[in-house]
N, CA, C and O atoms as a GROMACS GRO file, in nm:
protein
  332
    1UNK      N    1  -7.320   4.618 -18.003
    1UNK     CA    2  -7.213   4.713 -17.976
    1UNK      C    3  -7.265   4.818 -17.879
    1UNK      O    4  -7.385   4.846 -17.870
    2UNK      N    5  -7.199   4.857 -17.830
    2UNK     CA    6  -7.238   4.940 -17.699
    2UNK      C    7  -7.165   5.091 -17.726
    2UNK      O    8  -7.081   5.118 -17.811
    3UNK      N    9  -7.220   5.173 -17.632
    3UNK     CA   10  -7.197   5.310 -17.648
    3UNK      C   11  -6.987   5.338 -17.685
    3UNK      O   12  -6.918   5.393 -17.771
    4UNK      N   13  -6.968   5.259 -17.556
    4UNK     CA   14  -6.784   5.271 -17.556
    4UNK      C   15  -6.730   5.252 -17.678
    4UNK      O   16  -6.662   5.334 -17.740
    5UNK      N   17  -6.770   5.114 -17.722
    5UNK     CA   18  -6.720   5.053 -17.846
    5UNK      C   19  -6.706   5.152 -17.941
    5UNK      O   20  -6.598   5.188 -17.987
    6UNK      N   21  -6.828   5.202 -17.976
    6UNK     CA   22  -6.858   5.365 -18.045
    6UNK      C   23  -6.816   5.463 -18.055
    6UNK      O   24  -6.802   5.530 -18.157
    7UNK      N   25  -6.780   5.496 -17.905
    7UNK     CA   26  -6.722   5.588 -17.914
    7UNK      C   27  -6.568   5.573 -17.944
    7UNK      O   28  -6.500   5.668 -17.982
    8UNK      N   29  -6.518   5.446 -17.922
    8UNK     CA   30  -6.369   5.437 -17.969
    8UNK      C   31  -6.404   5.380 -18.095
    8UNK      O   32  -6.428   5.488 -18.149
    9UNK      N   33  -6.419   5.324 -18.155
    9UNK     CA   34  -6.412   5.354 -18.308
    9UNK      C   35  -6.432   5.477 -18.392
    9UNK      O   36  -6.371   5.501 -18.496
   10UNK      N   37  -6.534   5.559 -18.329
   10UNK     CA   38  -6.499   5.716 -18.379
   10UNK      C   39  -6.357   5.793 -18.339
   10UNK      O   40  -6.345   5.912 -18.368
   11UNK      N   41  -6.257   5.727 -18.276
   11UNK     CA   42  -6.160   5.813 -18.201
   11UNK      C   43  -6.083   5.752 -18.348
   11UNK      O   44  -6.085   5.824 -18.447
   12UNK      N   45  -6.030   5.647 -18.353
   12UNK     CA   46  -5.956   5.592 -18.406
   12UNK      C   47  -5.876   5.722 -18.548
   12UNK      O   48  -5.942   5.808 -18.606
   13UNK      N   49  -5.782   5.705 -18.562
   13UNK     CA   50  -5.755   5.803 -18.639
   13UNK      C   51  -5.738   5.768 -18.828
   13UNK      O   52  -5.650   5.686 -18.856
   14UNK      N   53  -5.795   5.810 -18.912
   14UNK     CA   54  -5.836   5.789 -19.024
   14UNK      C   55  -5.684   5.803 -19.097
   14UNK      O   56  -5.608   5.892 -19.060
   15UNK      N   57  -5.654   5.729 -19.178
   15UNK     CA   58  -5.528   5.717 -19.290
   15UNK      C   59  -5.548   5.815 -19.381
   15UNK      O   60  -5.652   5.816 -19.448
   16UNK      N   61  -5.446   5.914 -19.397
   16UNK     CA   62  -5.399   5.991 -19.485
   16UNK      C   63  -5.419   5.880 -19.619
   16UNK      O   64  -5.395   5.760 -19.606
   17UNK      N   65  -5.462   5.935 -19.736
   17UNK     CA   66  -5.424   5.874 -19.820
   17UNK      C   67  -5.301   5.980 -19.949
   17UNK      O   68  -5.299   6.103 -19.938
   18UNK      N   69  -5.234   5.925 -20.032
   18UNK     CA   70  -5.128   6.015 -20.163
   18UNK      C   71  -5.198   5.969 -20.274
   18UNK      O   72  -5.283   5.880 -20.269
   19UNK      N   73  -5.163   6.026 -20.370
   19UNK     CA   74  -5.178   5.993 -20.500
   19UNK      C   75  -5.066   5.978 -20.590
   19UNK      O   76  -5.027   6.088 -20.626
   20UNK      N   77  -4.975   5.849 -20.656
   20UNK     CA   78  -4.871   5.880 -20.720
   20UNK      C   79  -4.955   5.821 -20.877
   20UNK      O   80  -5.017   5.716 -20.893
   21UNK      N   81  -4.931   5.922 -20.967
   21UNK     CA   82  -4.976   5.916 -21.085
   21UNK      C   83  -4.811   5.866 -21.149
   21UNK      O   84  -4.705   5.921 -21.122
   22UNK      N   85  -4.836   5.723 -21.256
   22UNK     CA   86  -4.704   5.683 -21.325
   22UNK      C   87  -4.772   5.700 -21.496
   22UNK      O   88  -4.883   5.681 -21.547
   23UNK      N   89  -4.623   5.750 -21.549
   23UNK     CA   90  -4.700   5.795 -21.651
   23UNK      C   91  -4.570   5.770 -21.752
   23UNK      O   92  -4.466   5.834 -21.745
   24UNK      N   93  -4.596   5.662 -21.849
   24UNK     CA   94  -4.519   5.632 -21.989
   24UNK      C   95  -4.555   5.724 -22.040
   24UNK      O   96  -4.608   5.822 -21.987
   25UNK      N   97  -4.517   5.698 -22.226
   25UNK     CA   98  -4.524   5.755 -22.362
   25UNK      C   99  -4.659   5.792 -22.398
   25UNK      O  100  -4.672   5.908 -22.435
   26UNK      N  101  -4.776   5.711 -22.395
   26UNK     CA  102  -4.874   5.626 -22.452
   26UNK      C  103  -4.986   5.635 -22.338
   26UNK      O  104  -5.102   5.650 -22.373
   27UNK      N  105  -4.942   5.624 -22.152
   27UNK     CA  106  -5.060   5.578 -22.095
   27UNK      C  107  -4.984   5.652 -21.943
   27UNK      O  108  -4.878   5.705 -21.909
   28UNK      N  109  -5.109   5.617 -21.891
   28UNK     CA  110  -5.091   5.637 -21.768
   28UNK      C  111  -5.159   5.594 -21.647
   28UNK      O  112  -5.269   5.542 -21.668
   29UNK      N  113  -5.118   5.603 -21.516
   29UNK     CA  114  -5.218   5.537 -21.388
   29UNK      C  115  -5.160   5.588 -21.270
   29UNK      O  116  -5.044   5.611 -21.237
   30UNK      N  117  -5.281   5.600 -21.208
   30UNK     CA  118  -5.308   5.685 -21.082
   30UNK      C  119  -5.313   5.585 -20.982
   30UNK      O  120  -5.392   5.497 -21.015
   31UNK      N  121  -5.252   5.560 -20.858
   31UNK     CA  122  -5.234   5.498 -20.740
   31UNK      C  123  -5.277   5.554 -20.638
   31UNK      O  124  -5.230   5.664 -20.612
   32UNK      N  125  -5.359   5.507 -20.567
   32UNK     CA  126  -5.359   5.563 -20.452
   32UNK      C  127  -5.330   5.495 -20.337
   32UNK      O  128  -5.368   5.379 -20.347
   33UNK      N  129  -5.267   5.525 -20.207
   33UNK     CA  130  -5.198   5.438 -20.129
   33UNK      C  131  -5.214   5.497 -19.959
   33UNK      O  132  -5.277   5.602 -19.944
   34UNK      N  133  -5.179   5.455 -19.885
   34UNK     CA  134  -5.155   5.502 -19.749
   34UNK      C  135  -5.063   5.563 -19.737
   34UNK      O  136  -4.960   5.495 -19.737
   35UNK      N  137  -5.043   5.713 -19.720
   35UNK     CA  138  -4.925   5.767 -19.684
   35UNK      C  139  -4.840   5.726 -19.586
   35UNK      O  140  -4.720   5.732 -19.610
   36UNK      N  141  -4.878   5.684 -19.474
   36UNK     CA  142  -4.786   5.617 -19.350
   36UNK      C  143  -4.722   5.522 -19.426
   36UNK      O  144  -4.601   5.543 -19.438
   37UNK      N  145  -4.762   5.430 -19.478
   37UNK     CA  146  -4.695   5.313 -19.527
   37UNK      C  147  -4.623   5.353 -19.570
   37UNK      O  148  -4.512   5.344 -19.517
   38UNK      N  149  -4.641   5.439 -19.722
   38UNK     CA  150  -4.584   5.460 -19.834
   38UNK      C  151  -4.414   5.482 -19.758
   38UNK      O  152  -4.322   5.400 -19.754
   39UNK      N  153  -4.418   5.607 -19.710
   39UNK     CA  154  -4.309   5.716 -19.661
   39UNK      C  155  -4.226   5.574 -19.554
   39UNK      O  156  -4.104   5.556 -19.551
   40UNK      N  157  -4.295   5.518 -19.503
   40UNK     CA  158  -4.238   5.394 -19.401
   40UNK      C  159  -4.161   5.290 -19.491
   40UNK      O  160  -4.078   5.208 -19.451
   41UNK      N  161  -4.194   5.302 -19.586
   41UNK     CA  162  -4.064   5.150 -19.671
   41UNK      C  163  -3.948   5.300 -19.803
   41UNK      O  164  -3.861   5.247 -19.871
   42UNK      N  165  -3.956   5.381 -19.811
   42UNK     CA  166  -3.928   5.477 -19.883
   42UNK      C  167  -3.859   5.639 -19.864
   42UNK      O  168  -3.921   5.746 -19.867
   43UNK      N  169  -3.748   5.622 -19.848
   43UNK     CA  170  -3.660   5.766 -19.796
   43UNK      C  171  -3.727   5.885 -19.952
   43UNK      O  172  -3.767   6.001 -19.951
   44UNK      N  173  -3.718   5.819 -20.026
   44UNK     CA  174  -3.773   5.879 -20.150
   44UNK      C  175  -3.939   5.941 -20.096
   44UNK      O  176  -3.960   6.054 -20.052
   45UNK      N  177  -4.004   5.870 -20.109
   45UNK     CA  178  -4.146   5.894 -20.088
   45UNK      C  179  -4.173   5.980 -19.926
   45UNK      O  180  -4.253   6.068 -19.893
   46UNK      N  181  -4.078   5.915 -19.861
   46UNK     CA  182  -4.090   6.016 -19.720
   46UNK      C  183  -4.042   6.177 -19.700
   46UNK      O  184  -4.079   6.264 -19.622
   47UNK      N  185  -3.943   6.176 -19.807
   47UNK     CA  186  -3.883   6.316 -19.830
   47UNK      C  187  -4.047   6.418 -19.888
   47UNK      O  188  -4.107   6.514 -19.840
   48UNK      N  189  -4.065   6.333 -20.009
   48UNK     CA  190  -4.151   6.405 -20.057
   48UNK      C  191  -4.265   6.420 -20.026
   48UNK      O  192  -4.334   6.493 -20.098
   49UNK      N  193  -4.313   6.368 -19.930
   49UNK     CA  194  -4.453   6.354 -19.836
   49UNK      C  195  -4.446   6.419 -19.735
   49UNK      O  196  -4.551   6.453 -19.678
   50UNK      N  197  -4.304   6.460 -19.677
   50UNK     CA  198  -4.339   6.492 -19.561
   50UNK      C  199  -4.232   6.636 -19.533
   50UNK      O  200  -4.225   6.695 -19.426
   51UNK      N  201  -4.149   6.672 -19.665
   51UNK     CA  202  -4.061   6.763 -19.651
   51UNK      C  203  -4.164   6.903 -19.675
   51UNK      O  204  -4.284   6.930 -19.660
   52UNK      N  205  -4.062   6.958 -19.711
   52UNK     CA  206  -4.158   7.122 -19.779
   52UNK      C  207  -4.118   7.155 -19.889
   52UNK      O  208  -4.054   7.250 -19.933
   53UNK      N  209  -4.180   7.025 -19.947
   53UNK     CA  210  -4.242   7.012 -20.105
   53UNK      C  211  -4.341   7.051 -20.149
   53UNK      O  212  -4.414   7.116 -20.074
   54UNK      N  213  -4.376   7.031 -20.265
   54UNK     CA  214  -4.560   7.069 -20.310
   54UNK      C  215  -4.623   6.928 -20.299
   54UNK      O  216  -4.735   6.923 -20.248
   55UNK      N  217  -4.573   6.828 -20.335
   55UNK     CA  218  -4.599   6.709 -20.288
   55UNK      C  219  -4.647   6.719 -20.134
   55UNK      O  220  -4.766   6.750 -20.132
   56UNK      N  221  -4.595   6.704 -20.008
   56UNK     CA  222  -4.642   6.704 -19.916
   56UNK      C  223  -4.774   6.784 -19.896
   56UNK      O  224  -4.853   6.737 -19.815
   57UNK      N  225  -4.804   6.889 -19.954
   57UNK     CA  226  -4.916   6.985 -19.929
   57UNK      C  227  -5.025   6.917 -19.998
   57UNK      O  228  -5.129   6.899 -19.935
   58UNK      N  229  -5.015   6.866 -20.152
   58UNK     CA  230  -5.105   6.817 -20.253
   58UNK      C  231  -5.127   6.670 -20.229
   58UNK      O  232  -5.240   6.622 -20.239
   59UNK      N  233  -4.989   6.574 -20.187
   59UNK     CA  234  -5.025   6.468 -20.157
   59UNK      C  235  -5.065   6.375 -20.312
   59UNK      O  236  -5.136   6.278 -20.335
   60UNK      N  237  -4.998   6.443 -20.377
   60UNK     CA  238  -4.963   6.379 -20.488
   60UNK      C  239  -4.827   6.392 -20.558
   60UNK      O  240  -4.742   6.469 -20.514
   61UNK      N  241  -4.808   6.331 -20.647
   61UNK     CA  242  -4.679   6.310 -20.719
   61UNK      C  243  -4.690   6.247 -20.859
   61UNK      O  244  -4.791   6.177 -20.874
   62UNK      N  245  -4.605   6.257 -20.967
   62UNK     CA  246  -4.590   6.188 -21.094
   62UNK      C  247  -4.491   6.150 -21.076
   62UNK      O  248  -4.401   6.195 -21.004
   63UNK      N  249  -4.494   6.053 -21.142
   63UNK     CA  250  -4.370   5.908 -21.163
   63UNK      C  251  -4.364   5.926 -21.301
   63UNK      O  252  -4.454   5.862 -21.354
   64UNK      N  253  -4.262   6.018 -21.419
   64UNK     CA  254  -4.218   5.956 -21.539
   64UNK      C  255  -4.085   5.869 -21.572
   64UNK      O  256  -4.026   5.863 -21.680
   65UNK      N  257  -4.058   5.812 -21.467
   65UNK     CA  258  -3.912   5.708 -21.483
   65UNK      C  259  -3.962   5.605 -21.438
   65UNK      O  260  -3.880   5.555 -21.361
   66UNK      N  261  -4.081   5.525 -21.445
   66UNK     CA  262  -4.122   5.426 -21.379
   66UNK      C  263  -4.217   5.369 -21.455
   66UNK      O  264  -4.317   5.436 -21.482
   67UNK      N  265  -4.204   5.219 -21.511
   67UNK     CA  266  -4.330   5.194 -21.615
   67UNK      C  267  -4.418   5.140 -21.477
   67UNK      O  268  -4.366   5.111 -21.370
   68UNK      N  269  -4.577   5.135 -21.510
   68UNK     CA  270  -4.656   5.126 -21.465
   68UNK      C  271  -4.638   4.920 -21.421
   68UNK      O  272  -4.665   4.854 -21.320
   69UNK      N  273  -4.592   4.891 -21.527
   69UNK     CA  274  -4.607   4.729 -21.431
   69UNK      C  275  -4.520   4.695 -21.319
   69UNK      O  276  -4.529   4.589 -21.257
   70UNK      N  277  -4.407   4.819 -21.287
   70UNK     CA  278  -4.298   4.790 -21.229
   70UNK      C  279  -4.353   4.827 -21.075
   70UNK      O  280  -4.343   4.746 -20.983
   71UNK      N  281  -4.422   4.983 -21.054
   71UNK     CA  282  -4.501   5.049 -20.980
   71UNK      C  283  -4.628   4.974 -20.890
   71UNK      O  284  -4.655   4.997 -20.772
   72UNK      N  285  -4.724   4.842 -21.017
   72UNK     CA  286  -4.766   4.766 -20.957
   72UNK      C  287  -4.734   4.654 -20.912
   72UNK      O  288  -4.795   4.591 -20.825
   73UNK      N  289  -4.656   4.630 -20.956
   73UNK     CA  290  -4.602   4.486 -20.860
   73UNK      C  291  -4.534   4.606 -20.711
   73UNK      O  292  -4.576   4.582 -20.598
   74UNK      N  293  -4.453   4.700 -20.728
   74UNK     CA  294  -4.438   4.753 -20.539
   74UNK      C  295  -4.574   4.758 -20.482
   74UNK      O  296  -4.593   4.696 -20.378
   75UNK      N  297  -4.691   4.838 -20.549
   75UNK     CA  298  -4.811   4.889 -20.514
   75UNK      C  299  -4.881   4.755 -20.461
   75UNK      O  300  -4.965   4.770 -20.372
   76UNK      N  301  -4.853   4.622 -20.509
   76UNK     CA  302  -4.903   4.525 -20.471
   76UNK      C  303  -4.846   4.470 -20.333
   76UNK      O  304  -4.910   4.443 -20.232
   77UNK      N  305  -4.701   4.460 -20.355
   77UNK     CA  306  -4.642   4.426 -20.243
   77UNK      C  307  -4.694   4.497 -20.084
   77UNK      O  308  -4.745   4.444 -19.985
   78UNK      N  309  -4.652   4.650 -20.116
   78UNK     CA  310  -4.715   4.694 -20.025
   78UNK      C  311  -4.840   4.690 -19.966
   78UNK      O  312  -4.856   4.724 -19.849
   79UNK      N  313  -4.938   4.648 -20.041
   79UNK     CA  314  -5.082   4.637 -20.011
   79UNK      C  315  -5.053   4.510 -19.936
   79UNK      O  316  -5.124   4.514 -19.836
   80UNK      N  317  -4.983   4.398 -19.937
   80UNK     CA  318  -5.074   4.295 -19.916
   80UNK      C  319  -4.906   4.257 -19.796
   80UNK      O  320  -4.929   4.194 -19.693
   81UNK      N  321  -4.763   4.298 -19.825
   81UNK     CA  322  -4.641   4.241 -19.749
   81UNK      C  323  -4.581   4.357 -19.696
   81UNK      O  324  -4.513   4.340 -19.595
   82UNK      N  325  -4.592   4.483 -19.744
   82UNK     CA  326  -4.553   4.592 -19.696
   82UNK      C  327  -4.552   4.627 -19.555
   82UNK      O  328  -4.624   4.546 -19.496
   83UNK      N  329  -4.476   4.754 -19.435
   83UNK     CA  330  -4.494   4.786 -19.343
   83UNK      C  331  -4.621   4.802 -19.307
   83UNK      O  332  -4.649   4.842 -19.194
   0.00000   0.00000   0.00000
C-alpha cells in the first residue's frame, strides 16, 4: 500500500453509530446500528435521530412497544438486506 492509498483511507468518513435499547416486562437488549441506515429505511427513526430531540443529541432511544425478537429479525434484515 502506498502513501495515497493511506492517505485516502484516513479521509474516508467513519459511521455514526445509535443505540436503540428494547425493553419487555422481564428483559431487555441494547442494539447498536448505523445511524445512516437506520434513519434511511425509517421516517420514525429519522425524526428521532435527526430532529431536535434528546435522541438525536444522545443517539440513543428505548423501544417499550417492541418485543425484542420482533426488533431482531428488522436489526437482522438491516444488517445483512437493508439500505
Amino acid at each position: 500500500m502506498d502513501a495515497a492509498e493511506i492517505e485516502a483511507k484516513d479521509l474516508l468518513p467513519v459511521s455514526k453509530t445509535v443505540e436503540i435499547k428494547v425493553i419487555e416486562e422481564d428483559r431487555e437488549k441494547t442494539f447498536t446500528l448505523c445511524r445512516e441506515q437506520i434513519i434511511e429505511c425509517s421516517p420514525y427513526f429519522e425524526a428521532a435521530f435527526t430532529g431536535s430531540f434528546r435522541e438525536a443529541d444522545d443517539g440513543f432511544i428505548e423501544l417499550r412497544d417492541t418485543e425484542i425478537e420482533t426488533f431482531e429479525t428488522f436489526f437482522g434484515w438491516l444488517r445483512h438486506w437493508g439500505p
